[in-house]
C-alpha positions in Angstrom: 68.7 64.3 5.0 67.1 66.3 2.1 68.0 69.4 1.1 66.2 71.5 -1.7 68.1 73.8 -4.1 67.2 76.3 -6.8 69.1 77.9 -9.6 68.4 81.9 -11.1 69.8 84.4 -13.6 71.0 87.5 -11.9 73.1 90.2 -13.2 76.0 88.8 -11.3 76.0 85.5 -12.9 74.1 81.9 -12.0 73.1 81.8 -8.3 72.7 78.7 -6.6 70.5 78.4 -3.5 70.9 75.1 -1.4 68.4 75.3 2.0 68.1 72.3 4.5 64.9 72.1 6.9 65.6 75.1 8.6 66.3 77.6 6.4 69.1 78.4 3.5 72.2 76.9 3.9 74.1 78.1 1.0 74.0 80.8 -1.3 76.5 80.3 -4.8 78.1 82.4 -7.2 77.9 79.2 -9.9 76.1 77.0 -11.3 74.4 74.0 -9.5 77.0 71.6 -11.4 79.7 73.3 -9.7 77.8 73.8 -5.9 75.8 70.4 -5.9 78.2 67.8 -5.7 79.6 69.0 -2.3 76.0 67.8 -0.5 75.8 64.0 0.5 72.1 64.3 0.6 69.1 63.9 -1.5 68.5 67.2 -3.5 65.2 68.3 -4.5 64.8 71.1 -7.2 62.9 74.2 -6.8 60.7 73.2 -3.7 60.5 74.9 -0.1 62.9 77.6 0.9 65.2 77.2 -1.8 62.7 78.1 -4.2 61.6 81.1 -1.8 64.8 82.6 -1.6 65.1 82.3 -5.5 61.8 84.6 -5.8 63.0 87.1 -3.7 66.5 87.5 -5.0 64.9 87.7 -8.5 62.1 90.1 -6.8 65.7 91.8 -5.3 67.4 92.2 -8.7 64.3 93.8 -10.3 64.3 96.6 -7.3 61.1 95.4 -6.1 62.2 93.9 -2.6 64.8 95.6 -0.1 64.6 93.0 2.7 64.5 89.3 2.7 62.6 87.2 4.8 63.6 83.7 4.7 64.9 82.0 7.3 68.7 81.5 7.9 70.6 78.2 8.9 72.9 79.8 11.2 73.2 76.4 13.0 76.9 75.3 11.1 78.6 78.5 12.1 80.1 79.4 15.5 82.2 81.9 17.1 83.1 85.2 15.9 81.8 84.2 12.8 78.5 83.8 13.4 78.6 86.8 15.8 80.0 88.7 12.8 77.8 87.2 10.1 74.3 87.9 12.2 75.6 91.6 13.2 76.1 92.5 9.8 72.4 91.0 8.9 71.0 92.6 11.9 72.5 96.2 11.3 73.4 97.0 8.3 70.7 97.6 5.9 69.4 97.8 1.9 71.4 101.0 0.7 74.1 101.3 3.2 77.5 100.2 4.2 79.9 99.9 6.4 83.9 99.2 7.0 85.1 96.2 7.8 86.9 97.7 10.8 82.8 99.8 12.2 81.7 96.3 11.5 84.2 94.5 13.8 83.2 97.6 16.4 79.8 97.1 15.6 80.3 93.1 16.6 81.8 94.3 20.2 85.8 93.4 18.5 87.5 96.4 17.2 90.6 94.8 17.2 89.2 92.2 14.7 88.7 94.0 11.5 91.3 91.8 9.2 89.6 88.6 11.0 85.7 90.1 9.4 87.7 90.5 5.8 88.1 86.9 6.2 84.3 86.2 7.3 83.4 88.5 4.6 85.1 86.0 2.3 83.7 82.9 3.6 79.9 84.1 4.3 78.2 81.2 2.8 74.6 83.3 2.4 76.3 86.2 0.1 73.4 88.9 -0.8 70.6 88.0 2.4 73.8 88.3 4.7 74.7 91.1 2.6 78.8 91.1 2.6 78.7 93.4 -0.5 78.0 96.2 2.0 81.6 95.9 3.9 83.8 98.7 2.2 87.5 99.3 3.1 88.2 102.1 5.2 88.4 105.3 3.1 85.4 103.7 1.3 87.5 101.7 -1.1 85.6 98.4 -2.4 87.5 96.3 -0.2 87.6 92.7 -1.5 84.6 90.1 -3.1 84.9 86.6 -4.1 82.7 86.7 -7.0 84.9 89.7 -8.2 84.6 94.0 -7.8 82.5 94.1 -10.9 80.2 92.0 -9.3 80.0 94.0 -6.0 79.8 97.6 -7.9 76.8 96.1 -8.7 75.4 95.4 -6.2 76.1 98.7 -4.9 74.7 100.3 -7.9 71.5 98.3 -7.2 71.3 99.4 -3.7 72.2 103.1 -4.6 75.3 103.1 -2.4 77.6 103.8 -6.1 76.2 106.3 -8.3 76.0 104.9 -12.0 77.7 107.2 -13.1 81.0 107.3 -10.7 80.3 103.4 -11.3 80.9 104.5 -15.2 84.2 106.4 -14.7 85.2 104.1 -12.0 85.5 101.3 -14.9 87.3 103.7 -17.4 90.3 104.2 -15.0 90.7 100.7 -14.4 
């Protein structure tokens, strides 16, 4: 098996993007030394979809693309997860949000919003299946593995945050 990966500069730190034949696999908040060594497979740099996906993060980052269109390797997930994962690609768009608890409704399983905080956590594409996006109720950040800095952000970026509340936001804490 080969899979084809690609590294890229962001305003949140390295991003590493690891896609197999049918679209991206993997989606890091790290460099490829800490990401690549997890794959038994033959890795090929900055070819295919990997190298897509880099382009349109970076054409993301600089405001100049909303949507992404590469394809998704949804195969390796199941369940609720996967139910969880593709709602929350399918419905929730570039500039707005949603709780964790309207996103388990939104997945058919109100009863399941502390089981989507722990999908959220685990969503191996970050930023195409755009966990950022899932607030706590109240419209609290909520939680993100590559840190609240990171996901005020994104959330800047998107225009969900104002700058400026963003600004004072950082003083208080």
């Amino acid at each position: 098996m080969s899979l084809s990966w690609s590294v890229l500069a962001s305003p949140v730190g390295p991003l590493t993007v690891v896609a197999g034949a049918s679209g991206v696999r993997q989606i890091a908040f790290a460099g490829p030394e800490e990401v690549l060594g997890e794959y038994d497979a033959e890795l090929v740099r900055d070819t295919g979809v990997a190298a897509e996906t880099a382009r349109q993060l970076d054409e993301y980052f600089a405001r100049r693309r909303r949507e992404f269109d590469v394809p998704i390797e949804w195969e390796p997930m199941q369940g609720l997860r996967l139910h969880v994962l593709r709602t929350l690609f399918e419905l929730v768009p570039f500039g707005e949000a949603v709780s964790y608890k309207r996103l388990a409704e939104l997945s058919g399983r109100p009863e399941a919003s502390r089981a989507v905080g722990t999908i959220m956590g685990n969503n191996p594409i970050p930023l195409i299946v755009p966990c950022h996006r899932v607030l706590a109720s109240g419209g609290g950040l909520g939680g993100f593995g590559p840190g609240l800095e990171a996901k005020r952000k994104l959330l800047v970026l998107e225009g969900i945050i104002e700058p400026s509340l963003l600004e004072l936001d950082l003083l208080e804490s």
